[in-house]
C-alpha positions as CSV (number, residue, x, y, z in Angstrom):
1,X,31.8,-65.4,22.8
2,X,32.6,-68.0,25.4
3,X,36.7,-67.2,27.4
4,X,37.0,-70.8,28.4
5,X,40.1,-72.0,27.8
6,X,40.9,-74.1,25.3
7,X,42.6,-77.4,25.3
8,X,46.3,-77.5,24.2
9,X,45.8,-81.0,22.2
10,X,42.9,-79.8,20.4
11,X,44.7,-76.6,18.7
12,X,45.1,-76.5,15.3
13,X,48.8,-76.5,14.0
14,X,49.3,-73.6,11.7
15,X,51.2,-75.1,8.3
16,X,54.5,-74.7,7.8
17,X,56.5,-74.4,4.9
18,X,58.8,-77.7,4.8
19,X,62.2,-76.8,6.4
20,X,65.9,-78.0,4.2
21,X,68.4,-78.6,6.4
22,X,68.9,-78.2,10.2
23,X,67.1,-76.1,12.2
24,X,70.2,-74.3,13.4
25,X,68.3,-72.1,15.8
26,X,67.2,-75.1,17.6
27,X,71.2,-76.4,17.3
28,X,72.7,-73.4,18.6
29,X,70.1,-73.0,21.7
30,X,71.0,-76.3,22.7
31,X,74.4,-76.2,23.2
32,X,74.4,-72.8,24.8
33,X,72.5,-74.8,27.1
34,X,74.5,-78.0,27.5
35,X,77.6,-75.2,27.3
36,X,76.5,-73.3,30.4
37,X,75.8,-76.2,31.9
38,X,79.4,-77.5,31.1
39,X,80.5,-74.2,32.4
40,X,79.3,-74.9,36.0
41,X,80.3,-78.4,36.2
42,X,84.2,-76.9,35.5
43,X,83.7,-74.1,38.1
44,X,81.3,-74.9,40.6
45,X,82.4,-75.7,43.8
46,X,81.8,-76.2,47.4
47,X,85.1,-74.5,48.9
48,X,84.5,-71.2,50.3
49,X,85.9,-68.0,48.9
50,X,88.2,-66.3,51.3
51,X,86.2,-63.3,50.3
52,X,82.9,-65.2,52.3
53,X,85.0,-67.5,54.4
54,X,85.3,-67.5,58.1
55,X,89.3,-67.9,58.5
56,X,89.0,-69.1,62.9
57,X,86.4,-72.0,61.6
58,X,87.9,-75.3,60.3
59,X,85.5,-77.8,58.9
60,X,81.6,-76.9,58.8
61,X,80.2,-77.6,62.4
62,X,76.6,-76.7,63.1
63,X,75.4,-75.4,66.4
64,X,72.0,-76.0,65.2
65,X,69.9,-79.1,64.5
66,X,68.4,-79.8,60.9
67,X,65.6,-81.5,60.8
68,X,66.2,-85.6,62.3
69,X,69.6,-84.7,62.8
70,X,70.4,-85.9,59.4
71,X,73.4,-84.2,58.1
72,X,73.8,-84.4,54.7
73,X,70.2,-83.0,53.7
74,X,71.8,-81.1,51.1
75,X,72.5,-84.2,49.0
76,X,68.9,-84.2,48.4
77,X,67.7,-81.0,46.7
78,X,70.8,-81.0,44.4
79,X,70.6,-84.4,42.7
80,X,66.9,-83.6,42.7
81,X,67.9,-80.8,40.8
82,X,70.6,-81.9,38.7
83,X,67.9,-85.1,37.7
84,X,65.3,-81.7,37.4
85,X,67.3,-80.4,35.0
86,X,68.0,-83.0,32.5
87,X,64.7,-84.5,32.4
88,X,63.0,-80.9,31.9
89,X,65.4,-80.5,29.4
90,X,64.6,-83.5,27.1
91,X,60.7,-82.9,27.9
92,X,61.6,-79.3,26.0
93,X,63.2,-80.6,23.2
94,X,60.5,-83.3,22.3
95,X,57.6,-81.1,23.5
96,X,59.3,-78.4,21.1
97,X,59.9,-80.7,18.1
98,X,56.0,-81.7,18.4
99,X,54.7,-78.2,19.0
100,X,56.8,-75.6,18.4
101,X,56.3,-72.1,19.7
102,X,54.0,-73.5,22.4
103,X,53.2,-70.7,25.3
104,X,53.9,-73.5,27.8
105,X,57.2,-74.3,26.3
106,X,58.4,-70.1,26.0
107,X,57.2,-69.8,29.6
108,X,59.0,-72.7,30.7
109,X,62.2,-71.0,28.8
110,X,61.3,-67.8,30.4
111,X,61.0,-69.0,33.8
112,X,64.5,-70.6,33.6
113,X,66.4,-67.5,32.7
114,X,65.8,-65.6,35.0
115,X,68.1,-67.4,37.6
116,X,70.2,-64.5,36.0
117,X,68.5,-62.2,38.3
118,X,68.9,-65.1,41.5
119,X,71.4,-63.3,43.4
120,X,70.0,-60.1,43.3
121,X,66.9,-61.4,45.0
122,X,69.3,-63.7,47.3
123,X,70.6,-60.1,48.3
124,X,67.2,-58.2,48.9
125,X,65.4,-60.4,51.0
126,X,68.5,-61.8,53.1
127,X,68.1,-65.4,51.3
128,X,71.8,-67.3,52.5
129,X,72.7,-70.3,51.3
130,X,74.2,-73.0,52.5
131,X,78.1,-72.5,51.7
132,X,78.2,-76.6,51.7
133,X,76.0,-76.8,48.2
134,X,77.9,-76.6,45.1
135,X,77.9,-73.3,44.1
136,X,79.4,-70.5,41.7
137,X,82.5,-68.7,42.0
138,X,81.6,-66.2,45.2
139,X,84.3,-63.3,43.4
140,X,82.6,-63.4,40.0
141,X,80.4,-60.5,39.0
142,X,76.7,-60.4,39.8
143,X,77.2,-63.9,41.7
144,X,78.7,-61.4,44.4
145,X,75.6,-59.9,45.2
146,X,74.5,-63.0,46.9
147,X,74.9,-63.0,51.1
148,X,77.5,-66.4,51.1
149,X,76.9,-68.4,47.7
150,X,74.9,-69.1,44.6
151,X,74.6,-72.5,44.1
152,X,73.3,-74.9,40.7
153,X,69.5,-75.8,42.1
154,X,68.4,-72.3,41.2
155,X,67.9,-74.0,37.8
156,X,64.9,-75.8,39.2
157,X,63.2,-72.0,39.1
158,X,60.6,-73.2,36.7
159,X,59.2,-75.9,38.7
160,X,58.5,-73.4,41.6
161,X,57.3,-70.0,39.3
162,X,55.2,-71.7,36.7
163,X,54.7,-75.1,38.7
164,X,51.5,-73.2,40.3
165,X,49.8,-72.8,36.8
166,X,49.2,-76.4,35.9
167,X,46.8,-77.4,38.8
168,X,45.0,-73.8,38.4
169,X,44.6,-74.1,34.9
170,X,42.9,-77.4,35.7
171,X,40.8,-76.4,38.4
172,X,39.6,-73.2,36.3
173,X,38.5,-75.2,33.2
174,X,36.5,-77.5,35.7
175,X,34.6,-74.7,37.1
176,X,34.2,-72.5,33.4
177,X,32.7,-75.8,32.5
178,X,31.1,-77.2,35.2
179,X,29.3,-73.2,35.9
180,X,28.7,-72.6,31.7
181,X,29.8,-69.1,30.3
182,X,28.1,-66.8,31.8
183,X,29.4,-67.5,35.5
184,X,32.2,-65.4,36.9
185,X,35.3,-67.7,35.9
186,X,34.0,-67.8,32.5
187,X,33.6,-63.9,32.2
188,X,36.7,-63.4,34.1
189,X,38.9,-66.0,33.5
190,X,42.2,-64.1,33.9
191,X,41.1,-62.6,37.1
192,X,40.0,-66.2,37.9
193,X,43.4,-68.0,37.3
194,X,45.1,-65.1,39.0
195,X,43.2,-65.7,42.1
196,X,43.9,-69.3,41.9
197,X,47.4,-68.6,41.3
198,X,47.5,-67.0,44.5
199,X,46.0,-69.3,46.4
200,X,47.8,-72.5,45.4
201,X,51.6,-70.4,45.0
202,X,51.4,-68.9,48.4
203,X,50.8,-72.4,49.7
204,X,52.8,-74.4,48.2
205,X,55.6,-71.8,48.7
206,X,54.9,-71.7,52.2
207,X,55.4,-75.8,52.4
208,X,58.2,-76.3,50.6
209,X,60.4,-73.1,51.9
210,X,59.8,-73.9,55.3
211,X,61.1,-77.6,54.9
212,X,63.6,-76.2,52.9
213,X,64.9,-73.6,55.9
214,X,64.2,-76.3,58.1
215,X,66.7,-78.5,56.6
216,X,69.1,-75.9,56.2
217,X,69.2,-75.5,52.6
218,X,69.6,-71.5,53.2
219,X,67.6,-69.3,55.9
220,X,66.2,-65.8,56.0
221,X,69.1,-64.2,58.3
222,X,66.8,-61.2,59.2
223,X,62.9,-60.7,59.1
224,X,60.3,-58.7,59.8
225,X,59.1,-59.9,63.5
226,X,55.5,-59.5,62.3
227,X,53.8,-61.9,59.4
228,X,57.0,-64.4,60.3
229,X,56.7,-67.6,61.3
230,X,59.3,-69.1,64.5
231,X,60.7,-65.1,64.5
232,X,64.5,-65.2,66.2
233,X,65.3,-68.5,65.3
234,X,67.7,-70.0,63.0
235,X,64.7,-71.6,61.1
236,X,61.9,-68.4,61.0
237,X,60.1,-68.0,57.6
238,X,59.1,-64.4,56.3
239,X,55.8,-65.9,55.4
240,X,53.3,-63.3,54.8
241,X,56.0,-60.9,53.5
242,X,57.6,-64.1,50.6
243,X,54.5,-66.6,50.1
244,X,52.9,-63.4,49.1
245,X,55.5,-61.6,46.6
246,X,57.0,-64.8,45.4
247,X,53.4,-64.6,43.5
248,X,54.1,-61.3,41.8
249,X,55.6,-64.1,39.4
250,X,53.7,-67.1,39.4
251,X,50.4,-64.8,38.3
252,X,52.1,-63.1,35.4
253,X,53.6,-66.4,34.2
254,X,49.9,-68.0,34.2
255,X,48.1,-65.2,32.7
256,X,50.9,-65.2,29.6
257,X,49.8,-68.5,28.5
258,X,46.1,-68.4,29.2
259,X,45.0,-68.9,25.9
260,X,41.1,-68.4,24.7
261,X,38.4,-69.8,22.4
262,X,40.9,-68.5,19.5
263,X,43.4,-70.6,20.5
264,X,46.0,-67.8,21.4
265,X,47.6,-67.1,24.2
266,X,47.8,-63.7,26.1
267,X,51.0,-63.6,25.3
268,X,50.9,-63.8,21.7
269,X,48.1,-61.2,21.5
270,X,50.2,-58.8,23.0
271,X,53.2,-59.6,20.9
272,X,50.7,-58.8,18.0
273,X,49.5,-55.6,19.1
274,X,52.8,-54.3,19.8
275,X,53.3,-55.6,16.2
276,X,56.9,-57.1,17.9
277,X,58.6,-59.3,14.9
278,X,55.2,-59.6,13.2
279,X,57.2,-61.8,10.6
280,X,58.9,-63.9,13.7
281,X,55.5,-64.1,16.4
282,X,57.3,-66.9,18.1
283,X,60.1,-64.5,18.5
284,X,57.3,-61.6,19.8
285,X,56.0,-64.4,21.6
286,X,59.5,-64.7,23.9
287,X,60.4,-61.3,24.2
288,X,56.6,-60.0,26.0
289,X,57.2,-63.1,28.1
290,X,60.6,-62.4,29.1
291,X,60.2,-58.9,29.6
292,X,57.0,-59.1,31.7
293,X,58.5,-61.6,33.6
294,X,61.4,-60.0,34.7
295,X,60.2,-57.0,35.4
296,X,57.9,-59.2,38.2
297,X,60.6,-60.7,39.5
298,X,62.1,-57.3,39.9
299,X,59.3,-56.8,41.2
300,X,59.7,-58.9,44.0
301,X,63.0,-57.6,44.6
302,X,61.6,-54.0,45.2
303,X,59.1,-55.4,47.7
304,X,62.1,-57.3,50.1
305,X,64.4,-53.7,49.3
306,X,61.8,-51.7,51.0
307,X,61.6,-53.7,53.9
308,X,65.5,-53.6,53.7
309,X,66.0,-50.4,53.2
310,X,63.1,-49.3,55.9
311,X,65.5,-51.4,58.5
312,X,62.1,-53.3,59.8
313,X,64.1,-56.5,59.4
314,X,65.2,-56.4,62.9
315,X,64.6,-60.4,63.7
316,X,67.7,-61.7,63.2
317,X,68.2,-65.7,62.5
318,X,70.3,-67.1,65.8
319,X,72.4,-69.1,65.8
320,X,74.1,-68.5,62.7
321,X,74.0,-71.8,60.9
322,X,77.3,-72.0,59.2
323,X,80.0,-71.0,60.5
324,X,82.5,-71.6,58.1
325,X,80.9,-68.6,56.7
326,X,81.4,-64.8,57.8
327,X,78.2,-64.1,59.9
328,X,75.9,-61.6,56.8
329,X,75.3,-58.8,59.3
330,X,74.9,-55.5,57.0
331,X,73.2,-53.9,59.6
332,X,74.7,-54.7,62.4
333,X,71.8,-56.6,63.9
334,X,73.8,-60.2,64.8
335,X,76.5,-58.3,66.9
336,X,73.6,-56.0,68.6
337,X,72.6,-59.4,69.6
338,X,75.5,-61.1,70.4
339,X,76.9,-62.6,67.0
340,X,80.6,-62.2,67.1
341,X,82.2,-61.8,64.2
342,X,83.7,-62.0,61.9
343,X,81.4,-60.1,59.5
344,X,80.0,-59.6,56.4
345,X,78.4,-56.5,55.2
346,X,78.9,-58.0,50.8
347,X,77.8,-55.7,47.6
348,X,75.5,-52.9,48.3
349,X,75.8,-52.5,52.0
350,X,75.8,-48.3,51.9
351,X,72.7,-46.4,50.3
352,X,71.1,-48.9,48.6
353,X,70.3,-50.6,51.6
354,X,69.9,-47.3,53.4
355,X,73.1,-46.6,55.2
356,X,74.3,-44.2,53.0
357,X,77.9,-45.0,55.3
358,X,77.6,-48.1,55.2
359,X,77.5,-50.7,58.6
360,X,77.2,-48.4,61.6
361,X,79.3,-49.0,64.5
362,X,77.6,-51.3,67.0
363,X,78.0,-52.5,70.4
364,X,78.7,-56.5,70.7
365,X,75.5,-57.9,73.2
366,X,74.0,-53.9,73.1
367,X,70.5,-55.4,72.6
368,X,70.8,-59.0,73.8
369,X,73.4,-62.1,74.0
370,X,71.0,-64.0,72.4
371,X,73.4,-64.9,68.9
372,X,75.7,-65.4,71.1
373,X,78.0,-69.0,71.0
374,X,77.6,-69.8,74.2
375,X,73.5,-69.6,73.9
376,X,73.0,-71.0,70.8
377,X,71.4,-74.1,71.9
378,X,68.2,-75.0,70.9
């Protein structure tokens, strides 16, 4: 039995009993949706919470360069999302309405909803945004867990977790039939796409973060010296540590939908043998997805909490960018270097970060100056 993939056009719709009435499933889904959507355009902001605001700062000077000097970068990557948004949207609802239940179309769901998770994973691997993009409410629940803000172009998350799939999908079914079925891709086509997953996420991860960071859209405040690119500066780039883990869910996401010569998806064979709403497999369908794929993201998470916890984050990001914001310094790694305050230790700053009492009590410049104001140039 040949494993090459096989084309989504060419699948066979099961029948369906004719539907009366509205799909109200399909109804109610979509204004959740356009209703959560609604919900940020009425709170989101780009004011800074008191809780995350520096009170000595008017304004929102910059003692660093962005890339070409331009200063309202951040323009960019939020109508880019916003545009993201409603044109992924509309591509669901008629890619749903011709085929629905794809894989494609569940993992595109999946891969959305777990922005839920976004500032958890803003929190582990020192991810700060920009206070200056439209964001959440910084005092609401779970949104606290982010260093300064979370802002709206999260939403974009499919593009950058499942984004990887389409061009390895395309490259594996080249070589399964350009090599015939007994060549390795053919006879291990989920190790096969998971390789080329890793491959093409880690690099295209690696481009667009660092021209992201470079243009100030949010910066790693604190790194591990080693595997990280332009260590110490404002701009430096974990890269071995997240082109590497952001992977742990691009793979998972492609191997889901792989589907065989049978026409089904990992995914739905799994839902099957766990006999998960046998009556409802789209239903199955979603739930191995979205389970799978959060525990990968958590994954992630647990990788950046190590290094946090182990307190090998020592590079520190100078100058701090934005200093309309409290300078993030858990640790106390930006005043050891300089940094003056004030500072912001936000949620978990005691054991689960490994200070079981919390920021210890450092010495301003007891390391270096080299945070400080006054050297911040360049």
């Amino acid at each position: 039995m040949t494993t090459e993939s096989k084309p989504l056009e060419t699948e066979p719709e099961s029948p369906r009993a004719p539907r009366n009435g509205p799909n109200w499933g399909r109804v109610i889904s979509l204004f959740a949706w356009l209703g959560f959507l609604g919900l940020f355009l009425a709170v989101g902001r780009t004011a800074v919470d008191p809780r995350v605001a520096n009170p000595n700062v008017e304004g929102r000077p910059r003692p660093v360069g962005f890339l070409t000097g331009f200063d309202h970068w951040q323009i960019i990557p939020q109508v880019g999302a916003l545009i993201m948004v409603v044109v992924l949207t509309a591509v669901f609802i008629i890619g749903w309405r011709r085929n629905p239940g794809s894989p494609v179309l569940l993992m595109v769901l999946v891969t959305t909803l777990i922005v839920w998770q976004d500032p958890i994973m803003n929190w582990s691997p020192y991810a700060v945004y920009n206070p200056a993009l439209m964001h959440w409410p910084e005092s609401w629940p779970l949104i606290m867990m982010s260093p300064t803000v979370e802002p709206f172009i999260v939403f974009g998350y499919v593009t950058f977790y499942f984004g990887p799939y389409f061009p390895a999908i395309w490259i594996l079914r080249k070589l399964q039939a350009k090599r015939g079925p007994e060549s390795f891709v053919s006879r291990h086509p989920l190790l096969s796409l998971g390789g080329l997953v890793l491959v093409i996420g880690f690099i295209f991860d690696a481009m667009l973060e660092i021209s992201l960071v470079r243009t100030g859209l949010y910066i790693y405040s604190q790194a591990i010296p080693f595997g990280t690119l332009f260590p110490g500066s404002t701009f430096q780039f974990p890269l071995i540590w997240e082109s590497l883990s952001v992977t742990f869910v691009m793979i998972p996401a492609a191997i889901l939908v792989y589907r065989d010569d049978t026409g089904k998806s990992v995914a739905e064979k799994l839902a099957a043998k766990a006999r998960l709403f046998p009556t409802k497999p789209v239903l199955g369908t979603f739930l191995v997805m979205f389970a799978i794929i959060n525990v990968s993201y958590f994954a992630y998470g647990a990788w950046f909490w190590a290094i946090k916890a182990s307190g090998l984050a020592t590079s520190v990001a100078c100058p701090w960018p934005y200093p309309e914001a409290k300078v993030y310094d858990p640790q106390g790694y930006y005043e050891e270097n300089g940094a003056e305050g004030p500072y912001s230790v936000g949620k978990w700053s005691t054991w689960q970060q490994g200070l079981p009492d919390g920021r210890p009590d450092v010495e301003l410049g007891s390391k270096s100056m080299r945070c400080a104001t006054e050297s911040a140039d360049g």
